[in-house]
N, C-alpha and C positions, 0 to 999 in steps of 0.2 A: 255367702255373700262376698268376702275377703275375696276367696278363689276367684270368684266372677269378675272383680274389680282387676284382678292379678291377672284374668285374661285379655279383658277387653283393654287395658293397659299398653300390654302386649300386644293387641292385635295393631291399637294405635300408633305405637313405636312402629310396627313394621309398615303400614301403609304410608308414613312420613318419611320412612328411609326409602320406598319406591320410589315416592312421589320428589324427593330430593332432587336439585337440578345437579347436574352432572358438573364434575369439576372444569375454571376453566382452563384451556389450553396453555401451555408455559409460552409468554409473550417475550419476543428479542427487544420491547420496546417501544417509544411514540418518537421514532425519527423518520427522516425521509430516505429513500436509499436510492441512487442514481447508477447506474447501469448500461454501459457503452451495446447497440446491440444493432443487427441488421434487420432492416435493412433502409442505413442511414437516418438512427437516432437515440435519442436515449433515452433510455424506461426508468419512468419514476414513479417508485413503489412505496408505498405506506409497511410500515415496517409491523405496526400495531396487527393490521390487517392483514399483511400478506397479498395484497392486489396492487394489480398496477395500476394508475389514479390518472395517467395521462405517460406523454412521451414528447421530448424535445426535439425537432426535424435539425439533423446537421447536414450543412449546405455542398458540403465538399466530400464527401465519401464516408463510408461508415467508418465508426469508432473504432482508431486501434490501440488507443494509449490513452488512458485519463488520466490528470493530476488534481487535486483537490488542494486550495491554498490551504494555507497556513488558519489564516483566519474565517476559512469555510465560507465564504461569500461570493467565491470563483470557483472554476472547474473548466481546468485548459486540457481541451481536446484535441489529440492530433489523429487527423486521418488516414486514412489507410494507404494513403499516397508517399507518406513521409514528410509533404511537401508544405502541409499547411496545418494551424493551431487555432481552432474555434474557441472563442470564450463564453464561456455559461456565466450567466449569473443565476445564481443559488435563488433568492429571494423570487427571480422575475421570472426564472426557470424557462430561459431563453436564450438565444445567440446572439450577443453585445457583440461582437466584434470577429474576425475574422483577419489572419497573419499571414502571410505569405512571400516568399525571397524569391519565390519563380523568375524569370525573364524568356523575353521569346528567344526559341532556339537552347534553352537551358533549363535544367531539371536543378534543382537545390535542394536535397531530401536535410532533414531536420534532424540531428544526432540528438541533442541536449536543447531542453528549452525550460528556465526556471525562472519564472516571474516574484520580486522582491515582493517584501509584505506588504508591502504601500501601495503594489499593482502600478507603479510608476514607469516600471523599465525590467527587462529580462535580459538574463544570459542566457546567452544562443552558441550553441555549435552547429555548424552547417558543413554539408558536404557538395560544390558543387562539380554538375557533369554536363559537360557543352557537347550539342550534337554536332558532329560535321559531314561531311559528303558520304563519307565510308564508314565512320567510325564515332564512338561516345569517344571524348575527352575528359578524362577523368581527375579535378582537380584536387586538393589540395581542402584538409580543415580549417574553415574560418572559426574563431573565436572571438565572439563582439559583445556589446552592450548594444541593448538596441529599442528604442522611445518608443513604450508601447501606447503614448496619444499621440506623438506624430508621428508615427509607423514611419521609423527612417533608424539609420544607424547611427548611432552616438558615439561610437570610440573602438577601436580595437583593444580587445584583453590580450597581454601578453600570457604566453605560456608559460605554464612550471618549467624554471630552471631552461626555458628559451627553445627547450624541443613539443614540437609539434605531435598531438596523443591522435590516435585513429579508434578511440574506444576506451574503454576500462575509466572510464570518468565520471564522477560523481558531482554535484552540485548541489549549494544549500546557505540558506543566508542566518544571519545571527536574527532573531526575535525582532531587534529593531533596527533590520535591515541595513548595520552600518560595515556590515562584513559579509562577505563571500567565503565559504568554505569551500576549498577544489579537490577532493577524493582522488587523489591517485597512489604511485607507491609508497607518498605522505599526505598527509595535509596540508595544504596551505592556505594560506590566510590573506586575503583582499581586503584592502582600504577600499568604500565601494564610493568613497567622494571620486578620487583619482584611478582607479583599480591599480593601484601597484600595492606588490607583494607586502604584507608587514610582519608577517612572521611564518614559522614552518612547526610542523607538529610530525616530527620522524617515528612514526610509526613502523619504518621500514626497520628500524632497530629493535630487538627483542625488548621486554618489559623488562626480562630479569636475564643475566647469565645464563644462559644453556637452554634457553626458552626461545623457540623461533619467533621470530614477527607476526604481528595481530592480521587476520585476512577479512577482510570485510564477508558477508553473507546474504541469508536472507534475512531482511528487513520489513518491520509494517512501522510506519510512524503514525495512522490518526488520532492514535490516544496517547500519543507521547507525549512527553513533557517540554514547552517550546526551552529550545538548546540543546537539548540532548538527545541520543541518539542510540536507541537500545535494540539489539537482535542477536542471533545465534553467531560467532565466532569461531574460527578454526587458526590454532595455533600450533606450530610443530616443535615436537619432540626428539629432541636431537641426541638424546641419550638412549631410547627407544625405538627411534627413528618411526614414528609414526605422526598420524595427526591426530588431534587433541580437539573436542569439540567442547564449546562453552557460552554463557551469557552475559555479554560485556555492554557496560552501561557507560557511556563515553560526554561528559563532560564538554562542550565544544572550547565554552568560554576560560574553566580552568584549565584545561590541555589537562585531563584526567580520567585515569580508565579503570572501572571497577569490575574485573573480569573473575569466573570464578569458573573451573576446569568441571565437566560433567562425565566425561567416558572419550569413547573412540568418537572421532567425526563420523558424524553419517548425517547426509542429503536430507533436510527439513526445510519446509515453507515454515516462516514463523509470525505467527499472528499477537501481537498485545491484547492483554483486556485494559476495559477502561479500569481506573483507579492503577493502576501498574503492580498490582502485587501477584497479579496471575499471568502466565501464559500459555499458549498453545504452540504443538508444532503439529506437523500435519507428514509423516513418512511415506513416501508412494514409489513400489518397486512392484514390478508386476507378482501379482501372488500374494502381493504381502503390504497392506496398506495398514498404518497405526495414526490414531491419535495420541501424541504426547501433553502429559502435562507439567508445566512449572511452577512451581512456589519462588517467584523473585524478591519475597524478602526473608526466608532460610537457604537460597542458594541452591536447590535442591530440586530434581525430577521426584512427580509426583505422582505419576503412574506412565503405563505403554497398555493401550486397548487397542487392538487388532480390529477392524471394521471392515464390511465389503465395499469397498472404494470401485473409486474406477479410473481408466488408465491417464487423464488428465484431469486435475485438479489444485481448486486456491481455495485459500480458507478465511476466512472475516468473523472476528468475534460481534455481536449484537451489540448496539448501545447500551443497555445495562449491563452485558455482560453475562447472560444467564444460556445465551444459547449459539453454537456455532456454524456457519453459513460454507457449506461446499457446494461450489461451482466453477464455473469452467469445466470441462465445454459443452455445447447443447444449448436445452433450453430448459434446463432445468437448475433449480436450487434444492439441495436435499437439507435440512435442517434436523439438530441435532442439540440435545437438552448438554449446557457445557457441563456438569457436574456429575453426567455420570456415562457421557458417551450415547447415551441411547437414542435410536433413528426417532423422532417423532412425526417427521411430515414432508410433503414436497409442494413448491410452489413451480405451478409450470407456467413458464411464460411462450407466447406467440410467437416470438422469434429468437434464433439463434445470439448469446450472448457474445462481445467481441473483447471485453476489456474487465480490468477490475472494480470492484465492488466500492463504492463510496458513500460513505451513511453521515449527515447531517443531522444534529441533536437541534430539535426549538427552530422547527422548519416547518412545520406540517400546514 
């Protein structure tokens, strides 16, 4: 009798582990995730799910540059023109507004365009080109302030140190918008009541003796911490004479950099995780694609896993952080568990994607 109880025990065990629902899928999350794509609009995809839930119509030409505010409420879209800057609003997941420097007879393509946190006013670099009989007229970089509710211009910004930049220019405001920060061969610092210069942050000088100057890289800020300004760095070594690749965490407000030397430079997209103690880089050379990982609070590479990539690619950690998003270019997303590299699935979307990845937490 024992025996018999010992079987059909047993047989009940196993009929319960059949019958067992299967485990479920490793989730990136409950955000929204918005998605520059053609043809002229943009895919808004449930992150929980994996489906696109709808799509945004932009008016002027497909997505070729997203920017996501500061305070996630915006998402300034420039089109594939150069010429003009849609604004999304996050919440109503629509086209508020619309930007444009055009005039007739003249093309004004859009270099730099960085809306303050208050969404009050933008710095704008412009390029403009006059047509004439024979020939484009090729002017000169504007650098303005410019009233993004009475869509007019507000003032001229003067330039770092009074010359005129054609590129290599970065832009970024302090948290509560009373400073402009100007990325070039230093930092400088805007009063943004007046916009004159109030300070410089020479970066262009090594950190220590015999240490070359910090080089800006690649950067992700959505899960950054507002002021600061964390990504992979390349620094030269003048005693070896090489480059020096590293993880520098830059301070806006104290003018302070907490850089810490990893190996040789080599070419990484670099992705944050939320909470900032993890990161990704993402290596792509043909033949030879890796996922890197970081420990950013021991200072330290955490592994190099070899993947079959493909020949254009960006990388986006998930809102919780548990899974990594490769995309560009196609119309595919391949997703990938972050914790131990491995492919778990793809989401194919209907059209061609044209821009970066931008994920919204407490949106859905």
């Amino acid at each position: 009798m024992k025996r018999l109880l010992i079987a059909l025990s047993a047989i009940a065990l196993a009929c319960l582990a059949l019958g067992a629902a299967p485990a479920e899928p490793l989730s990136g999350g409950n955000a929204i995730m918005f998605l520059g794509a053609r043809p002229n609009r943009v895919l808004v995809i449930d992150e929980a799910t994996e489906k696109v839930i709808g799509f945004i119509p932009t008016k002027t030409g497909y997505p070729e540059s997203m920017t996501l505010s500061k305070d996630k409420t915006r998402i300034y879209v420039q089109s594939s023109s150069y010429q003009d800057v849609e604004v999304i609003d996050v919440a109503k997941r629509e086209v508020v507004d619309t930007i444009s420097f055009a005039e007739p007879g003249k093309r004004v393509m859009i270099r730099q365009f960085e809306a303050d946190p208050q969404h009050r006013f933008a710095i704008v670099m412009t390029h403009a080109m006059k047509k004439l009989e024979d020939r484009w007229e090729i002017g000169g970089v504007s650098f303005f302030q410019y009233d993004l509710k009475e869509h007019k211009v507000m003032r001229t910004v003067p330039w770092p140190k009074g010359e005129e930049r054609e590129g290599g220019v970065g832009l970024q405001f302090s948290p509560d918008g009373k400073y402009l920060y100007v990325f070039s061969e230093d930092i400088y610092v805007y009063d943004t009541t007046d916009f004159k210069e109030v300070d410089k942050w020479e970066l262009s000088r090594p950190l220590e003796d015999g240490f070359g100057r910090i080089n800006f890289n690649s950067t992700d800020d959505d899960y950054e911490e507002p002021g600061y300004f964390t990504g992979i760095f390349t620094v030269s070594d003048a005693v070896e004479n090489r480059r020096i690749m590293g993880i520098a965490r830059i301070n806006l407000a104290k003018k302070s950099v907490d850089f810490y030397a990893l190996g040789p430079a080599t070419g990484l997209r670099f992705a944050l995780a939320p909470g900032r103690k993890l990161a990704y880089g993402l290596h792509q050379e043909i033949g030879k694609y890796e996922f890197w990982g970081f420990d950013l609070v021991n200072h330290k590479i955490l592994n190099r896993v070899e993947f079959p990539g493909r020949p254009r690619m960006s990388m986006k950690t998930s809102s919780n952080g548990k899974l990594l998003y490769i995309f560009v270019a196609g119309n595919t997303i391949d997703i990938y568990e972050a914790a131990t590299y491995k492919y778990l699935r793809t989401i194919t979307l209907d059209s061609d994607m044209t821009t970066g990845l931008a994920i919204v937490s407490g949106n859905r």
